[in-house]
N, C-alpha and C positions, 0 to 999 in steps of 0.2 A: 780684257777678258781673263777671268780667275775667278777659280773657289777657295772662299777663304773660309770654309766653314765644315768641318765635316765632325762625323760620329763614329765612335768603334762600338758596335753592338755583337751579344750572343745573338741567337736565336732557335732559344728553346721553344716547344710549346705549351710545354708546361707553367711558364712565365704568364701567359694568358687566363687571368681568373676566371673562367669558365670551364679553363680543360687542368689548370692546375688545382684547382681546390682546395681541400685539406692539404696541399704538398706546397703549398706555395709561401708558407712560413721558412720553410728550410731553403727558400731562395731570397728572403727579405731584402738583402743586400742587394741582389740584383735589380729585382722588382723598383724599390727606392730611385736606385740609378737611372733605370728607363724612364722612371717618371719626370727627375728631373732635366733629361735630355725631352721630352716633351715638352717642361717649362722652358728650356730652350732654344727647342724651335718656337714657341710663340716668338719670343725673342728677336730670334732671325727675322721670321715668317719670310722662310723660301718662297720664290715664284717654280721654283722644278726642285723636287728631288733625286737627285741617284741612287739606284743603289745596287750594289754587286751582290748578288748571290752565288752562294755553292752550289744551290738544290734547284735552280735555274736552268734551264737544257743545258747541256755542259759539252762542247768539243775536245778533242786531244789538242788540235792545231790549228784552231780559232777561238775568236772571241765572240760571245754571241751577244746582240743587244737585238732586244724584244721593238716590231716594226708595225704591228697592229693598232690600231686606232684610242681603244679603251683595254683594260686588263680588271679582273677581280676575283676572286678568292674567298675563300669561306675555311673551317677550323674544322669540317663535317671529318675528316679523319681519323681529326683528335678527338671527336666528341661533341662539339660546339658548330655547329651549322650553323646556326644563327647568329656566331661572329664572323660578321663580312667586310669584306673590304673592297673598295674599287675606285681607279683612277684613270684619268683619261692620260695618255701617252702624252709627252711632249716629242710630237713628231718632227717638228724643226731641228732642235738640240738634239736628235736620234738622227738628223743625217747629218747633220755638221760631223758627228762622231764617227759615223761611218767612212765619210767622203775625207776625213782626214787623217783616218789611219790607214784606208787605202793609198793616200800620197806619201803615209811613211812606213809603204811597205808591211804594212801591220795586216794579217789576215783578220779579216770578222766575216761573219755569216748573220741575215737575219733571222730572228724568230720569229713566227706568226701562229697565230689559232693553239695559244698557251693559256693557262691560270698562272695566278699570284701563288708562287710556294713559299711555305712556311717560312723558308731562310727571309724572302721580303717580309711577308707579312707581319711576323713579329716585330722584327722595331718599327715598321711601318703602324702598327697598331699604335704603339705608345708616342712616337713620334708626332703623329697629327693628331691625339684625343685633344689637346686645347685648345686646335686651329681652328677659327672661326669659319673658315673659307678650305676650300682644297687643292692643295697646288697638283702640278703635274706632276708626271713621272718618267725617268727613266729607268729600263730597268736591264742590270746587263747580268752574263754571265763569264768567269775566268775563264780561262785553258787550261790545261798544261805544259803548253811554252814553256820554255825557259823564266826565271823571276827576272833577268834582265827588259826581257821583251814587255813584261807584266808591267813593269816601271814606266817601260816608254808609252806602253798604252796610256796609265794613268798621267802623261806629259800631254801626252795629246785630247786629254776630252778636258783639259784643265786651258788648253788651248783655245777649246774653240767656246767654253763658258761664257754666257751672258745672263746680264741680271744677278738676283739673289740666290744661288742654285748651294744648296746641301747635298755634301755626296755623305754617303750609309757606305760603312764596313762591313759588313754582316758575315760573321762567321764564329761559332766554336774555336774553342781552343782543343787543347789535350781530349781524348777521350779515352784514356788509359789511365786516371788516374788513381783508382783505389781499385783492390780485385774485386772481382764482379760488375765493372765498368762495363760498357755498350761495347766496346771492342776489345775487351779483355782486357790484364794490368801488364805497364812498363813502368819502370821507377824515373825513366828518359822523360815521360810526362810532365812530370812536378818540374821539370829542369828545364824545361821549352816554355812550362806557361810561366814561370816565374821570369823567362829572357824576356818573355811579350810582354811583362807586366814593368819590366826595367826599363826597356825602352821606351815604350809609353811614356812611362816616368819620368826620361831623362830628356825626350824631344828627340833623340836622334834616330830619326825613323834609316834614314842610311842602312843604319847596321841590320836590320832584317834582311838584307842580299848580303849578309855573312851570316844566316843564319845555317847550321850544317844539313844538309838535306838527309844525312842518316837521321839527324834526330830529331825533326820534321816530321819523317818517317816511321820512327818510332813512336813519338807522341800519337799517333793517330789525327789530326790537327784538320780543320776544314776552316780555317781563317788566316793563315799566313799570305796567301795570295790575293784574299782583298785589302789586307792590310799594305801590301809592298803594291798593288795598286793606289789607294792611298800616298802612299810615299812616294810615288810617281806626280801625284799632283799636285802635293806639295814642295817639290823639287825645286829647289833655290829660293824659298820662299823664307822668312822668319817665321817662325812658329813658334804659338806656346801650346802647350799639350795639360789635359789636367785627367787623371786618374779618378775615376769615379770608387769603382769597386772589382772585387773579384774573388769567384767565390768557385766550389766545383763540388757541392753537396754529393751530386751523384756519378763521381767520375767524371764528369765533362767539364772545364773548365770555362767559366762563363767572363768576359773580360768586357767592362765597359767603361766608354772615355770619348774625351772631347780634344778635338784637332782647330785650333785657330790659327789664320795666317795674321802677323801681326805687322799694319805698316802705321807710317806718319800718322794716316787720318785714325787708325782705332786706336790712341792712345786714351781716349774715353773707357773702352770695352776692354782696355789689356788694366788701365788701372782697376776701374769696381768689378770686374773678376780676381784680380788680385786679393782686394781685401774680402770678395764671397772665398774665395779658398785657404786662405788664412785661416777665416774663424772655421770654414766648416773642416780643417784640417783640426785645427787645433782641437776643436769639440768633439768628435770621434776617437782622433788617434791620440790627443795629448802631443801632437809633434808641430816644431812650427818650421813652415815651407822655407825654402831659399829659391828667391825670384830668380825667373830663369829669362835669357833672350831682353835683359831691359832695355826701353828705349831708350836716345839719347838723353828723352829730355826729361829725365830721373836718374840721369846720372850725375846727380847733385845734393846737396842737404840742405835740407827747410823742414821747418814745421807743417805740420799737415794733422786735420782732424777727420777721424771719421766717425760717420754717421749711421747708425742702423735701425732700422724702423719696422714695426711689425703691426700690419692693418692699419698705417698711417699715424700708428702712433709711437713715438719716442723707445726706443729699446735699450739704446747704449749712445754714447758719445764721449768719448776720451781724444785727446790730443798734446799736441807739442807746440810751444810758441818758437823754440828754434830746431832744426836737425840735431838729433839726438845718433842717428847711426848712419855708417859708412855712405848711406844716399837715400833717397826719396822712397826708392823701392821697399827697401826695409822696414823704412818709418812707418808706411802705409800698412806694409805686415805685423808690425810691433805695435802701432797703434789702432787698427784691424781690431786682435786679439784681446790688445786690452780693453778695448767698449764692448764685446761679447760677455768680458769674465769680469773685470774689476770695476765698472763702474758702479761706487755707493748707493746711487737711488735704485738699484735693479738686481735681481739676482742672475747668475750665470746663465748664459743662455746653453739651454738643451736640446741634445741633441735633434728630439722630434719636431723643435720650432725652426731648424734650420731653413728649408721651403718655403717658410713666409716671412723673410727677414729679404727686406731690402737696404742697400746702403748709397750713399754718397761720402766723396771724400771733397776734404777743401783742402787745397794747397797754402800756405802762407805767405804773401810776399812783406819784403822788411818795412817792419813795423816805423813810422816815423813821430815825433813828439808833438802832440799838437797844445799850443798856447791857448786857445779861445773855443769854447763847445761849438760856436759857427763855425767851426769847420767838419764838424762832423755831419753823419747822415749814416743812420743806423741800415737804410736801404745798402750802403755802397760800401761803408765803410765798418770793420769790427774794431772793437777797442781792448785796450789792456788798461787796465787800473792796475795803482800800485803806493805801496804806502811803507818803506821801509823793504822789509822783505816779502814782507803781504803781496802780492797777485792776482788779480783775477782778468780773464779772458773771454769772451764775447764774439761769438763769429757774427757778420754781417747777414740782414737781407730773413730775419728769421722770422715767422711767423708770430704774429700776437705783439713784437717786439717793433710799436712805428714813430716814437720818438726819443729825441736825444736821451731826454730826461727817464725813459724806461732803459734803455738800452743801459745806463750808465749805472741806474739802482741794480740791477739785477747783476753786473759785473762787479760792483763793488761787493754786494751780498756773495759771490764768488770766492771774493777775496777775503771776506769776515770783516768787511769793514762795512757802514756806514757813509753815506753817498759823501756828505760833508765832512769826512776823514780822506778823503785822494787826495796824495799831491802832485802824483803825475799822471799825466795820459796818455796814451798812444794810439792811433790810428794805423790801420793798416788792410789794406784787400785780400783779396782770396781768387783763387781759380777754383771753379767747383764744377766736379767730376760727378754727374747724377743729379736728380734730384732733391730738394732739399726737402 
């Protein structure tokens, strides 16, 4: 029982094309981001949602979590009545939460006869637009407790998790940060959302229970306590954390990002997020990542290619026949970035194609000499050719590519050789991360 998956969301309503309009250029960066936390959750496709709201009936000295059958919501506030929303409760996963944070002492109260407030409904909005199906919901609200207790809360509903469940952050940052802000200017602003924006960064969700509660308080802030909920259920877990964006056009600081718990079994999902953040680092910022939390079994060097594809067709692919940097991790990041920018048949990839680039990575294992083409098998096995200094490489199992004799022209044409110019060959397997 664990959530290995969650979201740091704002939740403006201006982010909503219906109520933001013409204003919704000057939040792009966010917008962007929500959407690909939508791509996302396809991804996941949770069976329940969490999600914490500020603007959720709110106690001094309880926690509230909503105990009604269905919940939904509409924009009519903001403008937009005709954007609606509605979920049926996951009533189950709503008492396990209850009935266990009563055994640890933890006050809650339930909600009944509520709407969906904005705090949910906006990421709730972009979160399920590419779900085919609709998962459940649950839907809670913080305290004011202490952040200690906030943590423990988030221990226990990470406790009592079953199945595919997404827990939602949802909360603003600063609201102080330019004069004329919604709550007036503090210069403590810029300096709280840039602490939220480092931490995120760095994974060490911890350090938000040293966040100074003066400057908490100064900021104006309506999301530090669903974030250190958050880091309550991630608690003792490995994590990788990835930074989306963050932006505060209008004073309010908007911050969104992606929480993975990472074990043995998702070393699939920690490496082809790997090389997605590589290039979509690179191509935005120009900066390239340093892997964070590696598993063990990258804590090694090999060759490795990857693979990026756009609409099923061929985008980039660069690689290494042996470990080129300190471990696997890198390599995947070094050779990531270089099939987005430096492969000859393609131009650089930009930044508006990011969204629809998929990749795979293949791992290397050591290449060995083979004496006689029966022993090859283009299905199983890729080859190196080589003629002097000449090179060429050939990963296994590729499309179009179903006998020796294809597999071997197209590796030598690789190498600038001529099939009846090889004098050696090698054979060698792959572990492959994604699809090919």
């Amino acid at each position: 029982m664990s959530i290995d998956y969650a979201f740091v969301t704002p939740h403006p309503p201006l982010i909503i094309p219906d109520v933001g309009g013409r204003y919704l250029g000057d939040v792009a960066a966010t917008v962007e981001s929500m959407k690909e936390l939508g791509r996302r959750a396809k991804e996941i496709s949770p069976e329940t949602i969490i999600v914490v709201s500020p603007h959720c009936e709110l106690f001094l000295r309880y926690f509230g979590i909503v105990t009604q059958e269905r919940i939904e919501g509409n924009f009519r506030e903001f403008g937009a009545p005709n954007v609606k929303l509605q979920f049926d409760i996951d009533l189950d996963l709503t008492q396990k939460i209850i009935d266990s944070a009563k055994k640890s002492d933890l006050p809650i109260r339930e909600i009944r006869d509520v709407y969906l407030d904005h705090g949910a409904m906006v990421p709730l909005y972009y979160i399920t637009r590419e779900l085919s199906y609709k998962p459940k919901l649950v839907l809670l609200s913080f305290s004011l407790l202490p952040m200690e207790e906030i943590y423990s809360f988030g221990k226990v509903i990470d406790s009592v998790a079953e199945g595919k469940v997404l827990f939602v952050a949802s909360g603003d940052m600063s609201h102080r940060l330019i004069p004329g802000a919604p709550a007036g200017y503090d210069p403590m602003g810029e300096v709280f959302d840039q602490a939220m924006v480092e931490i995120l960064k760095n994974g060490n969700l911890k350090a938000l229970l040293e966040i100074d509660p003066d400057l908490a308080e100064r900021a104006g802030e309506c999301g530090l306590r669903s974030l250190i909920m958050l880091a309550g259920i991630m608690d003792g877990k490995r994590i990788r954390t990835r930074f989306l964006s963050y932006e505060g056009p209008f004073g309010v600081g908007y911050l969104v990002g992606e929480v993975i718990s990472v074990d043995s079994n998702d070393l699939t999902s920690y490496i082809l997020n790997l090389a997605k953040e590589a290039v979509e680092t690179y191509v935005r910022e120009r900066r390239v990542i340093a892997p964070k939390n590696i598993p063990e079994e990258l804590n090694r060097r090999a060759g490795a290619f990857v693979t990026i594809k756009k609409h099923g067709e061929l985008r980039g692919c660069i690689g290494t026949i042996q470990g080129t940097q300190p471990n696997l991790a890198y390599e995947i990041i070094q050779n990531a970035i270089s099939s987005a920018t430096q492969d000859p048949r393609f131009p650089p990839v930009r930044e508006e194609e990011l969204p629809e680039l998929i990749y795979s990575v293949d791992i290397l294992n050591p290449p060995e000499k083979v004496t006689d083409i029966s022993q090859l098998d283009p299905r199983i096995y890729g080859v190196i050719v080589e003629r002097g200094w000449q090179r060429g490489l050939l990963l296994p199992d590729l499309e179009g590519v179903d006998t020796v004799e294809e597999q071997l022209r197209i590796a030598a044409l690789k190498a600038g050789l001529n099939i009846n110019e090889i004098e050696n060959i090698y054979r060698f397997t792959v572990t492959r991360y994604g699809e090919k």
